[in-house]
C-alpha positions in Angstrom: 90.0 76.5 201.8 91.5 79.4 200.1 94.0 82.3 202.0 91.1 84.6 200.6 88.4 82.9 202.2 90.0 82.2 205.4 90.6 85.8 205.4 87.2 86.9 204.9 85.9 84.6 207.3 88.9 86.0 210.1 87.7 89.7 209.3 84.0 88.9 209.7 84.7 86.9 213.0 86.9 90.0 214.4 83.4 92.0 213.5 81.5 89.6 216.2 79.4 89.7 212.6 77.4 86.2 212.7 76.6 84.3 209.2 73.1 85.6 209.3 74.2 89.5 210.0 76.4 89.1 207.1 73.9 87.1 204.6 71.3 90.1 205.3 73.8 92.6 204.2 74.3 90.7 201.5 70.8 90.1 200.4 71.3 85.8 200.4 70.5 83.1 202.7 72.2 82.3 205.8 72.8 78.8 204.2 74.4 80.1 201.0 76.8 82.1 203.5 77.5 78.8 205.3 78.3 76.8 201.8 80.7 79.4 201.1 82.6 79.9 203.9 82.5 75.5 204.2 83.8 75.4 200.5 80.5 73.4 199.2 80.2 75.6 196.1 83.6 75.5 195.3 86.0 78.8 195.4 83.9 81.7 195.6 84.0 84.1 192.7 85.4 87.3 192.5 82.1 88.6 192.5 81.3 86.8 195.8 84.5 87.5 197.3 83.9 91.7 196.4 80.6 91.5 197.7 81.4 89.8 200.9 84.3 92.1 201.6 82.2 95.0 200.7 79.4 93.8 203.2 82.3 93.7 206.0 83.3 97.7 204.9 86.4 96.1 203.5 87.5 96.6 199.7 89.4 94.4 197.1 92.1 94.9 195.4 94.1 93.0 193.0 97.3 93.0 191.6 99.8 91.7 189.0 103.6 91.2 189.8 105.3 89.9 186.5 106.4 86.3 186.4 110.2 85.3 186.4 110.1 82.1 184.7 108.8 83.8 181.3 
């Protein structure tokens, strides 16, 4: 499981939010919420992840730091 996704599934627990809450806000299934956070499909998407987050009130950010070895 990814730091992301352990995250995500942290802040949603801290939100007493259950799966099915979430899914709704989402506009998916309750099972598609389950796969994800259970790693079934695979790491989620950035899509997914932004989605998630923004059904939570959270938002996403990204950033760059240069790399050493190049």
């Amino acid at each position: 499981m990814t730091k992301i996704l352990k995250k995500l599934i942290r802040l949603r627990r801290e939100q007493k939010m259950t799966q099915s809450k979430l899914a709704k806000k989402m506009g998916v299934s309750r099972q598609q919420i389950h796969n994800i956070e259970n790693g079934k499909q695979g790491s989620p998407s950035l899509r997914t992840i932004y989605r998630y987050a923004r059904a939570l009130g959270y938002s996403v950010h990204i950033e760059f730091g240069s790399c050493k070895n190049n």
